[in-house]
N, C-alpha and C positions, 0 to 999 in steps of 0.2 A: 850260633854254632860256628866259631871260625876256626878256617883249615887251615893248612900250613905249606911250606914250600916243600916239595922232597927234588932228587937228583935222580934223573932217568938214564941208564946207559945205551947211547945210542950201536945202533947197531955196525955201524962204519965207523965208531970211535967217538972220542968226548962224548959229553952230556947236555943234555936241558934239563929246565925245570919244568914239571908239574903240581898243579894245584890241589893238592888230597884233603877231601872232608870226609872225616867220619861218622857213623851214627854213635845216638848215644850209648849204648849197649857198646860200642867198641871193638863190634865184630859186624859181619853181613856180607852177603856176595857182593860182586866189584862191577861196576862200572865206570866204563871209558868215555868220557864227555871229549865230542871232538866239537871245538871251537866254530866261529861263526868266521868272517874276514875281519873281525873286529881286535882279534887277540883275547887272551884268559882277563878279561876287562872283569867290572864289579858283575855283570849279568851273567857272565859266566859264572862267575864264583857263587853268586849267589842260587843260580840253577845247581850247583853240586853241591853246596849248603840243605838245599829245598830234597834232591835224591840223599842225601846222610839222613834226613829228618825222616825221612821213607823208611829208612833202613840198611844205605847200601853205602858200601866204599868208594869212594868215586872220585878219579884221578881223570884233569884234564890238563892235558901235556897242555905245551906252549908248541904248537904246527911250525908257528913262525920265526922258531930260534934260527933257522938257517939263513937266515934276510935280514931280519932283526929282532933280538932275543929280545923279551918281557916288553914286547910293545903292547898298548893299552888304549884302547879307541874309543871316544867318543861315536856321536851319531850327527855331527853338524856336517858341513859340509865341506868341510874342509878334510876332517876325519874319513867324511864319505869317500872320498878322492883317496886320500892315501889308503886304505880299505883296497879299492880295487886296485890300486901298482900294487901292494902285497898279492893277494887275490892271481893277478896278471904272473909276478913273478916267484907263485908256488908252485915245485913241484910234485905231481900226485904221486910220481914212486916213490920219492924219496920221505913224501907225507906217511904215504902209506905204512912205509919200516918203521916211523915214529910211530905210529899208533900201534903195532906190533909189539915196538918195545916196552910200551905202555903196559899193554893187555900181558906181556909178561912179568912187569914188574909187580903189577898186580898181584898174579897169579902167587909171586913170594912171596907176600909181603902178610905176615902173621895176621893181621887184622881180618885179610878177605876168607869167607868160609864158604865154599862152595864155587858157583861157576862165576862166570865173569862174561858182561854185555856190553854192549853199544852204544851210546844213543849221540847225536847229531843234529847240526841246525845248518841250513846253508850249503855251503861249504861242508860244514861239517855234517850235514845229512848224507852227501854224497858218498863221503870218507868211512860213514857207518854202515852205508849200505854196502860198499867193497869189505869191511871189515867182517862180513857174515863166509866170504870164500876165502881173506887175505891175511886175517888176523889172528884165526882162529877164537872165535870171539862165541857165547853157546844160543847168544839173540842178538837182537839190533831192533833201534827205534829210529825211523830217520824224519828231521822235519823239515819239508822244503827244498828236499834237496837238490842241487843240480847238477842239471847234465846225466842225470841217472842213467836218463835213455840211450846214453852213448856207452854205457856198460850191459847191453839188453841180452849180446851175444856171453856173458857168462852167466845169468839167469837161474842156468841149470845146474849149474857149483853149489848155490845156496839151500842147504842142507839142515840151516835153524829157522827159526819161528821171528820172521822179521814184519815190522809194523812200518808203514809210509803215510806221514800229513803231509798230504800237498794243499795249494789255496789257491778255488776256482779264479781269482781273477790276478795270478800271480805270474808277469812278466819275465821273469825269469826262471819259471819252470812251468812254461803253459801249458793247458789243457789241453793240444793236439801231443804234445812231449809224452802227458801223465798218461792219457787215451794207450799209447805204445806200449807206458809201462804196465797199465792193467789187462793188455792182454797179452804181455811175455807171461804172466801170472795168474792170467785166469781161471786154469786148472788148482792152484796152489793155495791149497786151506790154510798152511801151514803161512803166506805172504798174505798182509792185510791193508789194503790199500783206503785208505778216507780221504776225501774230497771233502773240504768246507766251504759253501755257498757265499758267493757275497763279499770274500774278504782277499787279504792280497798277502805278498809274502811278508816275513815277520811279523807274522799275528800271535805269535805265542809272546814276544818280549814287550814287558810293558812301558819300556822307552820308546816304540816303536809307534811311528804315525799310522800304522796299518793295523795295531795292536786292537784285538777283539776279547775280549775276557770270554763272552760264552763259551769260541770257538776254543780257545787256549783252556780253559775247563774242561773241557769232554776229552780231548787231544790227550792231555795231563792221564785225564783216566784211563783215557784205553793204554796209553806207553806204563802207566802202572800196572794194569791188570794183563801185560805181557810179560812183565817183569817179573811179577807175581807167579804166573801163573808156569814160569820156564825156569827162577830161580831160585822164588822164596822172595824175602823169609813169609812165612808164613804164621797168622796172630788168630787169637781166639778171638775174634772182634764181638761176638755175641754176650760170653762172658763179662766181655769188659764193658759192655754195653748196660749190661744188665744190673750191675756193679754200680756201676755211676746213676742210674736210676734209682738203686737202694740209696745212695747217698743223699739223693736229693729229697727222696718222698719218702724213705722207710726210718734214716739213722739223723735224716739233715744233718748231715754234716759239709758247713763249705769248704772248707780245707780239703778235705777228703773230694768232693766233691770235684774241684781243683785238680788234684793230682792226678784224677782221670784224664787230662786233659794236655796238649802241646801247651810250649812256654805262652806262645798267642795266638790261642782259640778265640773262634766268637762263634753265636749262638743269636739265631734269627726268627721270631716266632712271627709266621709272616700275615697272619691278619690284623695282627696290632704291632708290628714294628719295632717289638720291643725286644729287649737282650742283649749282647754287647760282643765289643769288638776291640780284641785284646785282654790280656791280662787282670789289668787293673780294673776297665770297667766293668766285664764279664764276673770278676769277684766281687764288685761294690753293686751289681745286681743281683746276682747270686744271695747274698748274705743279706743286704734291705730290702728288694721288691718280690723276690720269687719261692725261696725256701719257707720265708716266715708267710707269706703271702699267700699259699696257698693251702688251701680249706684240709683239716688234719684227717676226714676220710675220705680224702682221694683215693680213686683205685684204678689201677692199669689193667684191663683185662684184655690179654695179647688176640689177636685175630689170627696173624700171619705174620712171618718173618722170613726176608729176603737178604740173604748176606753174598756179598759179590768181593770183587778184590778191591780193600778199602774202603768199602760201601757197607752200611747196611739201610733196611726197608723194614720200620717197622708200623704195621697196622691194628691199631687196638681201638676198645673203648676207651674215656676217657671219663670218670666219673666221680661227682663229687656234690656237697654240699655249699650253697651259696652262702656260707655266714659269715666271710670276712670281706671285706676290700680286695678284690686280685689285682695286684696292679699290675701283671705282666697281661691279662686276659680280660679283665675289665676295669680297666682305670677309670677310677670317677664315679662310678655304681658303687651306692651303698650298699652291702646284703640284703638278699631279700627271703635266705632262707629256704630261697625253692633249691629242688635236686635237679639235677642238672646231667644228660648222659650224654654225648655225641662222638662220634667216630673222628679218631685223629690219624693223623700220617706224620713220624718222625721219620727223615733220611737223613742220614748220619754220615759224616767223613773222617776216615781217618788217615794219621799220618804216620808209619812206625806199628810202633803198639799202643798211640795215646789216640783222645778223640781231638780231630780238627775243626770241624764245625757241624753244626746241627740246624736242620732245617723243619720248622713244625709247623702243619700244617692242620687248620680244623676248620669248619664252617660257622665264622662269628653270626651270621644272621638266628642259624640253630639257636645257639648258645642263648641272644638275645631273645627270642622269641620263649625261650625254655624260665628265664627270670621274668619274663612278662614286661621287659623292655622295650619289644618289637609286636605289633598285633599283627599276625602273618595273614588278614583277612583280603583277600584280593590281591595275593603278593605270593610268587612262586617258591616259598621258603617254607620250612616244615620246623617242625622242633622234636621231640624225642625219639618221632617216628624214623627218623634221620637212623639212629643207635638201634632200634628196632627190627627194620628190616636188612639192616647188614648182619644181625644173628640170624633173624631168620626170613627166608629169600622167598618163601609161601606166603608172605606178607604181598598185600595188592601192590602192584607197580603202576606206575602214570596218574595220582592221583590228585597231581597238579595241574593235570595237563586236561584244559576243557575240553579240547578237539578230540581226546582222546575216543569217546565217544560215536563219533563220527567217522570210524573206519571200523567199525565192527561190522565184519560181516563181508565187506573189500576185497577183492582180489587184490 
């Protein structure tokens, strides 16, 4: 999904450039990507590639046109140095109008439907955080940012639904700094402060020697389900959910299947590590190991269903006969025939209105012990009973558990 260059009117005269990606749909609220010290470099671009793919307009000026227009940084060290002389010789008001002019161009610009947000890394965290009283901006996401706490005394300006990832062990905006900003905030449901354990600053970018995927994962989510939840767009993710499960199990259809899906999905079924990653493999399992591969009276029978922003949670049976070869679920086992129930957990991600990736989760030991591959005798592992008393909860509990015994009666 590549963006393109447009022309920002600044607001003391001439122009810059900014980087605008759009979703595919060709519409969606707007987002203002304020840059790192790095300049609108490929991670930039690619962070407003990653928000279009979401759903949303997202223009990220160039900060640095005053100093030097369309500079592009690497992360060595030589980059790192001229990074902070930029950094060293920005100024914040004059940043600030830019990002204004920004969030106005926006605002024009036929494509954006609805309101228009923030979001920020660095630097640019800082810039997003002022952009909630300075920009008129309707949220803000900021990550890292610094020097916030030098902004503590306007606090009370900020009137939208702003989100802050700082990182406990991050030098340049440390935990005595962050301590100040969570309690300018403390009262404030509407400001959501996250602290990530363990890791240091630029943990979101994955050029970044400090770079943490878990921590950059959950961050990802909550700055979506802010975004979500203040601007839109809003998707029937259940539906669509549900949809692509008929394709798989009711019509098998891989194509169809497919188009449920982002340009490169992948799919993780994590007791046996099997599914694919990307396009091409995701399709060359889909269509040889999983569609034909799985036994023709499978049946879903739903438990619960948890849909959040971008998310869903879904809890079912999972039930079927063993007479072909599964190679996504049991590779290498011949059929044997036997019926087979066990409780599964898919959580689903999505991006936009397609799905991103899927995470399935089941108990192979069950499984195994259910085809009579596993003899569960002296071994804490059950087999049907597993699917039994998750329908019904007046089923005994602890029947694994020898010592169980031994506290009857116990205060």
């Amino acid at each position: 999904m590549a963006g393109q260059w447009i022309d920002i009117a600044a607001s003391d005269g001439g122009s810059f450039r900014g980087y605008l990606a759009l979703p595919a749909s060709g519409k969606g609220p707007g987002i203002v990507l304020c840059q790192e010290i790095f300049g609108i470099n490929e991670y930039i671009r690619d962070v407003a590639d990653h928000y279009a793919e979401e759903g949303y307009v997202v223009l990220a000026p160039d900060l640095f046109w005053r100093i030097k227009p369309g500079i592009e940084l690497g992360y060595g060290d030589e980059d790192l140095e001229q990074a902070f002389e930029l950094f060293e010789k920005f100024d914040n008001e004059t940043g600030m109008e830019d990002i204004t002019a920004a969030v106005r161009t926006l605002r024009t610009r036929d494509e954006v439907a609805g309101k228009v947000g923030a979001l920020g890394f660095c630097l640019g965290g800082r810039l997003a955080y002022l952009a909630t009283f300075r920009s008129g901006v309707d949220c803000a996401v900021a990550y890292y940012g610094v020097t916030i706490d030098e902004y503590l005394d306007d606090a009370a300006k900020i009137k939208v639904p702003l989100a802050m990832h700082f990182a406990a062990e991050d030098q340049f905006a440390p935990m005595d700094k962050v301590e100040k900003i969570q309690a300018a905030f403390v009262d404030r449901d509407s400001v959501e402060i996250y602290i990530y354990p363990g890791v240091d600053h630029g943990f979101a970018r994955p050029a970044s020697q400090h770079y943490h995927k878990p921590s950059a994962l959950m961050a990802h989510h909550r700055s979506i389900a802010l975004f979500r939840r203040n601007m839109g767009p809003h998707y029937d993710f259940s539906t669509l959910w549900d949809k692509h499960c008929e394709y798989e199990f009711a019509t098998r259809d891989v194509d169809a299947t497919m188009k449920t899906m982002v340009a490169e999905p992948y799919v993780n079924h994590i007791p046996t590590m099997t599914g694919g990653v990307g396009y091409q493999d995701l399709r060359r399992f889909y269509k040889h190991h999983f569609i034909p591969k799985t036994p023709k009276d499978t049946t879903l029978i739903p438990i619960s269903r948890t849909i959040g922003q971008g998310i869903l949670v879904d809890e079912l049976l999972f039930c079927f006969t063993h007479d072909i070869e599964i190679d996504w679920m049991l590779p290498g086992l011949a059929p044997t025939g036997k019926r087979v129930e066990i409780p599964l957990v898919a959580i689903v991600k999505f991006r936009g209105d397609k799905l991103y990736n899927e995470h399935i989760y089941w108990d192979q030991a069950s499984v195994l012990v259910q085809i009579g591959a596993l003899d569960p005798k002296g071994l804490p592992v059950a087999g049907i009973e597993t699917a039994n008393k998750l329908i019904d909860e007046s089923l005994p509990s602890n029947t694994l558990m020898q010592n169980w015994s031994k506290s009857e009666g116990k205060d």
